[in-house]
N, C-alpha and C positions, 0 to 999 in steps of 0.2 A: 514516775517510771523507775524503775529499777537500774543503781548504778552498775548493773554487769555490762551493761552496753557503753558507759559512758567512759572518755578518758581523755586527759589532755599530753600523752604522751605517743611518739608513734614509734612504739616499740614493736617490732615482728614476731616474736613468739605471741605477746598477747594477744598480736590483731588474728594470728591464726587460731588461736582459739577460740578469740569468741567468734570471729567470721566463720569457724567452720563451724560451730555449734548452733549458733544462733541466724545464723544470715546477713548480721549487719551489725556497724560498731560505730556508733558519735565520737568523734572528737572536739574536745570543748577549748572555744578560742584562738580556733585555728586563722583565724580573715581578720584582720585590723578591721577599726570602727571607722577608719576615713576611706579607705579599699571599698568598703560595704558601702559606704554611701554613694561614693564614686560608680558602683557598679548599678545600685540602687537607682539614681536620681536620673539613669538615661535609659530604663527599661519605656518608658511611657511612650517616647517617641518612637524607639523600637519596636517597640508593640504595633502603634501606629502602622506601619508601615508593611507589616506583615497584616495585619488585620483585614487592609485595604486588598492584598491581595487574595485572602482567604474567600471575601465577601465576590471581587468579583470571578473568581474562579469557581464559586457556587461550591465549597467545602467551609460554610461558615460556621453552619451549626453545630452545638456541639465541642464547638472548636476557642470557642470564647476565650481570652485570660492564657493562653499560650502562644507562646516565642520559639521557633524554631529557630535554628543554626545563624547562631548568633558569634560565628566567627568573620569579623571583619578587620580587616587594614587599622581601622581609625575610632576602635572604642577598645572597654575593656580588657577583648576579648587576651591577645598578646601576654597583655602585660601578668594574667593571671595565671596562663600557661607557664608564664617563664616561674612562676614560682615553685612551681613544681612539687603543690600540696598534693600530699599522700604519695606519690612518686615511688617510695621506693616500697608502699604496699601494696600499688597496681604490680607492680613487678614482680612482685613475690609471690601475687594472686596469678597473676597470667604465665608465669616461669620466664618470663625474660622480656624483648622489647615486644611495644604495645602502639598503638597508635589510636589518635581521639576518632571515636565512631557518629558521634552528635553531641552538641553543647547548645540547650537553649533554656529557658527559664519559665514558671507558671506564676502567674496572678491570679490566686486565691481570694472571690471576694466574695460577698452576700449574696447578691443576686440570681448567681449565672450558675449553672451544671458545665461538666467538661466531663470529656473522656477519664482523664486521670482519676476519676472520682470512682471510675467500675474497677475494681477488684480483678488485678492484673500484671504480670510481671513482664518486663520489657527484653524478653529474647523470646522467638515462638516455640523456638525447640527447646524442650530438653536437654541438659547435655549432661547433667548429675556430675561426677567427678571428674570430667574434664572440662574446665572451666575457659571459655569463648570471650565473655564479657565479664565486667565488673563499672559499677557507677557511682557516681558521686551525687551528693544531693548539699549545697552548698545556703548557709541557712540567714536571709537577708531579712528578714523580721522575725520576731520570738515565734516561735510555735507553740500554741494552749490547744487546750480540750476543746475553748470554746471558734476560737479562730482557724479550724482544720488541722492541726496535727496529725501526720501522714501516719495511718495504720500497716504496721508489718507484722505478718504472722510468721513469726520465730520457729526457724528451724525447716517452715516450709520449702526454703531453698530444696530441700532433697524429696521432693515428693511433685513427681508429674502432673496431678491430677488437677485441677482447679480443686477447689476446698467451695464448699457451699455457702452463700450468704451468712445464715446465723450458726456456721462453727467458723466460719473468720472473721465474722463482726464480737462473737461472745471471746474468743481466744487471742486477736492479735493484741499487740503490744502498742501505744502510743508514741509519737516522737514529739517530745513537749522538751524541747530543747533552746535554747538562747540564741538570738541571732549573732553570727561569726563563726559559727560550729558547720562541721561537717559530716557529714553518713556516709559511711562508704556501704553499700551493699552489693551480696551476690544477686546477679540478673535473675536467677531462677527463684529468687524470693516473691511471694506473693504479696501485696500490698494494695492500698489505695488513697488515694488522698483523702483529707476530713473535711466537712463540709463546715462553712466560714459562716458563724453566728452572727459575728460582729459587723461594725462599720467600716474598719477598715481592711486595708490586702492583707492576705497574709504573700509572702514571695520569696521565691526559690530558685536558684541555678540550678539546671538540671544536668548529666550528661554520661558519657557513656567510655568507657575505654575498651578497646579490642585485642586481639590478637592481631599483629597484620595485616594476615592473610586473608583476615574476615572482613567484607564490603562494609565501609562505610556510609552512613545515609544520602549526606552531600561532599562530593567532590571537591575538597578543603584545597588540595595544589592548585587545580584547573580555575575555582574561582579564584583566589588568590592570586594567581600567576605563574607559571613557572619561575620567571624571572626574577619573581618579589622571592620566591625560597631562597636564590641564590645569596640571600643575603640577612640570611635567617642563622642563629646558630647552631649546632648540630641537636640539641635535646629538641627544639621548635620542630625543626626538619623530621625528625621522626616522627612525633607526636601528631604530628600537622599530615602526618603520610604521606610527605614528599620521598622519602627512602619504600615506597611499598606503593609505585605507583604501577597502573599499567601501557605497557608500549602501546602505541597508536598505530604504527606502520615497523615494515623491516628495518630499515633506518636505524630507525629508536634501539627496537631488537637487538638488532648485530652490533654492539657496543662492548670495549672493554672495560671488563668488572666495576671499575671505578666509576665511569659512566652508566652504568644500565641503571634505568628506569626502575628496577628491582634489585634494592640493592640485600648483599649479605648479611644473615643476624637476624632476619626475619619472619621465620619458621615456616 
């Protein structure tokens, strides 16, 4: 692949350019090799446990080798928000604060089909130059040709239309990048995942940052806690969308500034 996408620096005029040219920009090196494994060696159990419910809610199919909302108290999840990778390119992509929309991760393996695999981008609507989301793609095993390397078709961020099987299978771009590396891409980019030749997973963190105001998938305060934010620090608390929650009753409502449920700086 071509180094225009690649870089180990998270400088802002760069990432605005190639992000706004291209749709998306690797950064190489970003996640320590003991991080990754840490985040790496507890997905199986987690899997587990989402699976079992996939299976008996009768949405299995289909569904295989993905981990939804994999924000919890007592793994990873915490500890990688508080690092606060790419942070101030989310910022600069969304104009100001932002809040986590979904955070869960795919297993990529030989066998199995998944949705990620159809040619698709992860906002429904359109929004062309005003930008709603931006996401991250966090890289826990090497990406190759041969082990599903996520195809992105460059540039398509600005174009509505779905693109046709063989003009975005002959034109996208491969992501054949090193594990520790990150993608930051625009949601209106088209993309898919590659299909895994080999024996083993390929695996990825996935997730999504927002504008505030815009719904997130799962209710990050409410499962969490109210009471577990209270003791969260302020970068968590927004991220986490404890500052962009919604009142429940008048109560909650009728609060002064510092108190409300929705709080200032929020858009």
């Amino acid at each position: 692949m071509e180094n225009k996408f690649k870089y180990s620096e998270a400088d802002l005029a760069t990432f605005e350019q190639v992000i706004s040219n291209h749709g998306w920009i690797i950064y190489e090196d970003a996640v320590d090799a003991d991080f990754l494994k840490e985040i790496t060696d507890s997905l199986a159990k987690l899997y587990e446990i989402r699976r079992k419910i996939q299976i008996n809610n009768g949405i299995a199919a289909n569904m295989d080798g993905t981990l939804h909302h994999l924000v919890e108290k007592d793994i990873f999840t915490l500890k990688f928000l508080k690092q606060k990778y790419c942070a101030d390119q989310i910022r600069h992509f969304l104009k100001g604060n932002y809040i986590l929309n979904s955070l869960g991760a795919v297993i990529n393996v030989k066998k199995t089909g998944r949705y990620v695999q159809n040619i698709h981008r992860d906002i429904r609507s359109f929004t062309g130059d005003f930008k709603l989301m931006i996401q991250l793609m966090i890289i826990l095993d090497d990406f190759t040709l041969d082990n599903g390397a996520t195809y992105f078709l460059s540039g398509s961020h600005k174009q509505e239309e779905k693109p046709d099987d063989d003009f975005f299978y002959n034109n996208a771009d491969r992501a054949v990048v090193k594990k520790g590396s990150i993608i930051a891409f625009d949601a209106n980019l088209w993309h898919a995942a590659g299909k895994n030749y080999t024996e083993n997973p390929r695996r990825a963190l996935t997730m999504a940052f927002t504008r505030p105001f815009f719904k997130p998938q799962l209710d990050y305060p409410r499962a969490l806690g109210y009471a577990f934010g209270e003791g969260l620090d302020e970068n968590l608390r927004q991220v986490l969308g404890y500052n962009a929650r919604i009142p429940e009753n008048l109560d909650e409502y009728y609060q002064p500034v510092e108190k409300r449920m929705y709080q200032p700086g929020q858009g």
